[in-house]
N, C-alpha and C positions, 0 to 999 in steps of 0.2 A: 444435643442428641448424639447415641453412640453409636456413629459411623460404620463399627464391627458388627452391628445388629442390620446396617441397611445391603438392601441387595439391590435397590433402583432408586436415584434422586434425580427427579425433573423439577427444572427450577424457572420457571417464568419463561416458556415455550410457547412461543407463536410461528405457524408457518403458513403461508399465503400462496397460489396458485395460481397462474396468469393465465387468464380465457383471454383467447386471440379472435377476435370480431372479423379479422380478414387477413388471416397466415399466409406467408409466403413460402410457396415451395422450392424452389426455385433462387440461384444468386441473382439471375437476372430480376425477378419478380421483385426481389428485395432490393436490389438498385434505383430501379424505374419504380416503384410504387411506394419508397418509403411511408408516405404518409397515411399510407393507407395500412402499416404494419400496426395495429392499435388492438390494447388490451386494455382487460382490465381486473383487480387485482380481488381473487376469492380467496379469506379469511376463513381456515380450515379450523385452526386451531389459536385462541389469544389469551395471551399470558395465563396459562396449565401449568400449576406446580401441585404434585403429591410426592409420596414417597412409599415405597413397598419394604417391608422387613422380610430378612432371609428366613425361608420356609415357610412364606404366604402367598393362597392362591387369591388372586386378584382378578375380578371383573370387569370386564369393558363393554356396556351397552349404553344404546341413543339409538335414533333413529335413521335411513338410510341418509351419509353426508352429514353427519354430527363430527368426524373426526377419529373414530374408533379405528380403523383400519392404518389411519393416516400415523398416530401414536403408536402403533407397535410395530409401523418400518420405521421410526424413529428412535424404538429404541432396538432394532436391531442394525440401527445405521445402514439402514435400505436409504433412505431420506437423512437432510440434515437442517435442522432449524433456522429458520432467518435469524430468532434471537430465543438467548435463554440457553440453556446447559443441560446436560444430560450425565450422570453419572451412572456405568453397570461397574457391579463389583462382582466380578465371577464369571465362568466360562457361562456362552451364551449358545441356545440350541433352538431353531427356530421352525415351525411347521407352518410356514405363510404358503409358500408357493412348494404344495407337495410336486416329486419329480421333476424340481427347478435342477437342468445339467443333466437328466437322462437320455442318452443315445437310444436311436429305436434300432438301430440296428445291432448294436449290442445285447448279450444276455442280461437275463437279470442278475446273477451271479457277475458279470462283470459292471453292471450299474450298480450295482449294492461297492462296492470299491471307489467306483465314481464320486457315487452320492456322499458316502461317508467320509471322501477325501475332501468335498465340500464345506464338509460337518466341523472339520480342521482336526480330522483322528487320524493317527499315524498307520502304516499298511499292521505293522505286530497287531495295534490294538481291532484293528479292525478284521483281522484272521482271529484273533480271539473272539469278536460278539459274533461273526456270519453264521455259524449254526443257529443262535438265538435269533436271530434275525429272520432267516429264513424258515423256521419252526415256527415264529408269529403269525411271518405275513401265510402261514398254511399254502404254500405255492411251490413244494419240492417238486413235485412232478416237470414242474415248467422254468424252474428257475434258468435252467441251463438256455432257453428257448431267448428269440430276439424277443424286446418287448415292445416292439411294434406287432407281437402276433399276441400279446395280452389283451383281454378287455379293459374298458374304462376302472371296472371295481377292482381285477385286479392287478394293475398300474399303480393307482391307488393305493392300498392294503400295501405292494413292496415299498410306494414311496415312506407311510407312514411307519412301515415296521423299520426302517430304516433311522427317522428319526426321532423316533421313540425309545431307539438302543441306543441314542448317543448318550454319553455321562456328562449332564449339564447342571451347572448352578442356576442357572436358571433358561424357562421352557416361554418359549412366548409362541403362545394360540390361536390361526385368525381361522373360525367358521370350516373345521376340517373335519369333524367329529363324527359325521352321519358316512363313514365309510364302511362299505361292504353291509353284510347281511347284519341280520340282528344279532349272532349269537358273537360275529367279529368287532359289531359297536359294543357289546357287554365285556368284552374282552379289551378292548380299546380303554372303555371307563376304568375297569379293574386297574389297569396297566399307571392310567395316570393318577388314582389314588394310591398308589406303591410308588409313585413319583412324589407325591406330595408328601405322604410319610415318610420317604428319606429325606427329607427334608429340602428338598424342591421349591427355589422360587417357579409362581407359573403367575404370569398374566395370559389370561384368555379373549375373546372378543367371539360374540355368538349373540343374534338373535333367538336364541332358545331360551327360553328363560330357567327350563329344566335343566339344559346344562348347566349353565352358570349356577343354581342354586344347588346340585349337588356336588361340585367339582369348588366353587369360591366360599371364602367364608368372609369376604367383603366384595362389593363393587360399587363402582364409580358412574355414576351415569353424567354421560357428555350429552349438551345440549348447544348447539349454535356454536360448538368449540370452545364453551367453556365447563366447567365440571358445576352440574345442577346439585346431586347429592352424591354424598361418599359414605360410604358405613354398612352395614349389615346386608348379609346378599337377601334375606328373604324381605326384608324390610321395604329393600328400594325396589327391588326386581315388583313388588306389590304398587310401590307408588308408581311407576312407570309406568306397568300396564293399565292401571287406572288413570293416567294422564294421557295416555295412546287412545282409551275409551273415551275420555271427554272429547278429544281432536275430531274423533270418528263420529261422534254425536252434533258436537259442531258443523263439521262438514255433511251429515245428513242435514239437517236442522239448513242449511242452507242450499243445498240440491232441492229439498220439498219445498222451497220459495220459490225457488227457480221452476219447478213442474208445475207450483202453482197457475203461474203465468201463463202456461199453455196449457195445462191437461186438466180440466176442470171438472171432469167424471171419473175420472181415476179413482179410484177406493183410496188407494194412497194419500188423496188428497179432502176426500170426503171424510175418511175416517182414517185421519195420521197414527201409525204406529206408536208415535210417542206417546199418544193417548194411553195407550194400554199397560208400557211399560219404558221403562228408562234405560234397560238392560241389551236395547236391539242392537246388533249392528248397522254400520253404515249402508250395509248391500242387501237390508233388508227389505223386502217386495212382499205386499199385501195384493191377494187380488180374491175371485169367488163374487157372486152377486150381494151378499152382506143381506140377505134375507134372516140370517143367524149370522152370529159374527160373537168372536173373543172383547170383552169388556175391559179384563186386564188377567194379564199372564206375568208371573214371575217365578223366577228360579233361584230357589233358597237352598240352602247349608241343615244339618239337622236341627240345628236350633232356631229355623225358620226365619232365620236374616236372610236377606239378599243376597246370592253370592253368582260371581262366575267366577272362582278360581276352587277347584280340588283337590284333594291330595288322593292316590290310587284306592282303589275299594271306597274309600268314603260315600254317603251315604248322600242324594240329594231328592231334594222334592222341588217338584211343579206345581204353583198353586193358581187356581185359574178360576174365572167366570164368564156365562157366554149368555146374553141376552135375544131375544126374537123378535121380530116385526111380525109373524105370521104365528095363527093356531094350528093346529092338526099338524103341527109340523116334525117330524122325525130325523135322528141325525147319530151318526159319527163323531164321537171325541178322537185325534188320531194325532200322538206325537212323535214323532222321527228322531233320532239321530244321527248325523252324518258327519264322516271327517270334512274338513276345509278343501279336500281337492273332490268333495262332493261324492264319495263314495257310503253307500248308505248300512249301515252297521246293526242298527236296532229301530221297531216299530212298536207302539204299545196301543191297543184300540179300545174305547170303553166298550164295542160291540162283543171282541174276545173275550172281556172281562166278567161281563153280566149277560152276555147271552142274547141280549136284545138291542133294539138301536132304544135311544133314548127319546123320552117327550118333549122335544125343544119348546113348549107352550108355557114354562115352568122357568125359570130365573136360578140356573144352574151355578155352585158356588162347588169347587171342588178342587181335590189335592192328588196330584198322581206321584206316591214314591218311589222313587230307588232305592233298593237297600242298599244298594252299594252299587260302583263304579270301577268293574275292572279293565279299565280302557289304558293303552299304552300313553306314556306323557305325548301332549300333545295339543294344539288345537281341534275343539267340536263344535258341532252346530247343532242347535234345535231348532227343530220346525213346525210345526202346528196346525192341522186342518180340521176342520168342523165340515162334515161329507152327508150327503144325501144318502138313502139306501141305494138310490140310483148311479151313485154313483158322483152324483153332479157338487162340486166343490162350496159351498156358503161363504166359506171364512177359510185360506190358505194363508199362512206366513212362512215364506220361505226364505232361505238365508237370515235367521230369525236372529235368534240368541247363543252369537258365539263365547264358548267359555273352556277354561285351560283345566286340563290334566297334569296335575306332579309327579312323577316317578321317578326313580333312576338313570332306566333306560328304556330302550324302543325293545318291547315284545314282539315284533315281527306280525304278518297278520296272521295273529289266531282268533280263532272265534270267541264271539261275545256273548255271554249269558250274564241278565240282567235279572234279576229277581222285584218287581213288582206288584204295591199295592195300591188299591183305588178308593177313594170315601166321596162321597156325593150327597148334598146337602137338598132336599127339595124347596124354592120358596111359594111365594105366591103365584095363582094363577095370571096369565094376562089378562 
């Protein structure tokens, strides 16, 4: 291999961790209780070897305690391996610990000195980038100000505009990217693909899987500290979150064993979400009397596969059936969606739609589309209820069907206009 091509060789790295059962604080504690000083030894990372070539952004995701975080103070020699080598070829620029060396009582104008003497830039080079610097972090008004009278965001925005002007061969990443507003995260993104076109090594590490997919054009995914798959970001970023969903399904699938045992009336347990569809989340909760109730619900892609992953505007349908125990029965189709910290975004009702509630006495097979999907990247949620005129709930799925948005970046909250259509199949009577 041609060494002049590589920018990182880790070669059979393993590091281990030592949980202490009963730490001494104290010299005394540690003389008199020797034997009670006892640990034992967590396996972070065992035997990792990959390699990065100069001017590749590289991905680092797993799950929380897989090792992601632990590898990139490793190769910024924050940390050093029990065994195994590390080769960097190239000046190293690091945004782990933004405003690591900040004085609060200091300006920012004299932390931007600080920091960047941190960075290992000379004071010349660093009176050369401070206009560019303080132009990013959009903070002239205040620069002069101590930055213990800054807010959290903007501490933040000078720490990152600081080390985002360093000139580094290579940039390592950890979970920093959601700073300030949205128009300073699109500004941010812009900033690091002009990194990566000058040809910038970057390792990143982010639970996002929108970052990493438009920022890497590989990643590595770590599992139990050792590397599960490496290669294509949109490839694997796909098999992960599919292997995040089994675990979730799993671990429901074992929670509803456990309810079983106690809550024997529970709808939940009468009528298991699984039933309907495969697609639910872990913190999915059925409830309503089940007088009408959802038979099966699924959330498909235009070409009516299964999907919970989008890409922005794309186009998705819901395609559903809802059976009755009772005649004369009238109802509410109602589906929601909500971001993940439960704030609720769009509602669609078959009563808005057609004017009237519907004959629940009738074996309802039906499709509600989207034509598209202008939602910022992200996690969503669907949720589902079949409603009385009165009001009174049948059939609720809440925390139902989470599913991901791809975009760039974060749109900020603007309003959501969703364009939908409805088709409704009548069958037999009961």
């Amino acid at each position: 291999m041609n060494t002049n091509k590589i920018a990182i060789e880790v070669n059979h790295v393993s590091k281990n961790f030592r949980i202490y059962k009963d730490k001494s604080h104290t010299f005394k504690d540690w003389v008199l209780f020797r034997k009670r000083h006892n640990y034992v030894l967590n396996q972070v990372l065992n035997d990792v070897s990959f390699t990065v070539k100069k001017g590749q952004a590289l991905g680092l995701i797993g799950h929380n305690g897989c090792g992601k975080s632990t590898t990139l103070k490793l190769l910024n020699k924050i940390l050093y391996p029990d065994s195994g080598t590390i080769y960097m070829h190239g000046k190293i620029s690091s945004l782990i610990e933004l405003g690591a060396g900040f004085h609060p009582d200091m300006t920012g104008r004299e932390n931007i000195y600080i920091n960047a003497t941190i960075f290992g830039l000379k004071k010349h080079e660093i009176d050369e980038r401070l206009d560019d610097i303080i132009r990013f972090s959009e903070l002239e008004e205040y620069i002069d100000s101590p930055v213990r009278t800054y807010s959290s965001g903007m501490y933040m925005r000078l720490a990152f505009s600081i080390a985002i002007n360093v000139s580094a061969d290579i940039l390592l990443v950890d979970e920093i990217l959601a700073v300030g507003d949205a128009n300073f995260q699109k500004k941010c993104f812009d900033k690091m693909e002009e990194i990566k076109k000058a040809g910038t090594t970057i390792v990143i590490v982010s639970h996002s899987m929108d970052q990493i997919k438009s920022i890497c054009d590989r990643v590595i995914w770590l599992d139990a500290g050792k590397i599960r798959r490496d290669g294509d970001a949109y490839q694997v970023c796909s098999d992960y979150l599919t292997a995040m969903d089994d675990m979730a399904q799993a671990r429901m699938r074992m929670e509803e064993s456990e309810l079983f045992k106690t809550v024997i009336q529970d709808p939940n347990v009468q009528y298991p979400i699984k039933q309907i569809t495969n697609q639910a989340g872990s913190s999915a909760r059925r409830s309503g009397n089940m007088i009408a109730r959802f038979q099966e619900i699924s959330l498909r892609d235009a070409g009516g596969k299964p999907c919970r992953m989008f890409f922005y505007n794309e186009e998705a349908n819901i395609t559903f059936s809802i059976v009755s125990e009772r005649k004369n029965l009238k109802g509410n189709v109602i589906f929601n969606i909500i971001t993940k910290d439960g704030i609720w975004l769009a509602s669609f009702e078959s009563y808005l739609q057609y004017g009237y509630y519907l004959n629940l006495d009738h074996i309802w097979q039906g499709t509600m589309r989207l034509t598209h999907l202008p939602l910022a990247a992200g996690e969503y949620i669907l949720e589902a209820v079949i409603r009385s005129p009165e009001g009174e709930d049948f059939d609720c799925l809440t925390h139902f069907i989470y599913f991901h948005v791809s975009a760039k970046y974060s749109f900020g909250s603007r309003p959501v206009a969703i364009e939908n259509k409805w088709s409704l199949t009548k069958g037999d009577q009961l």
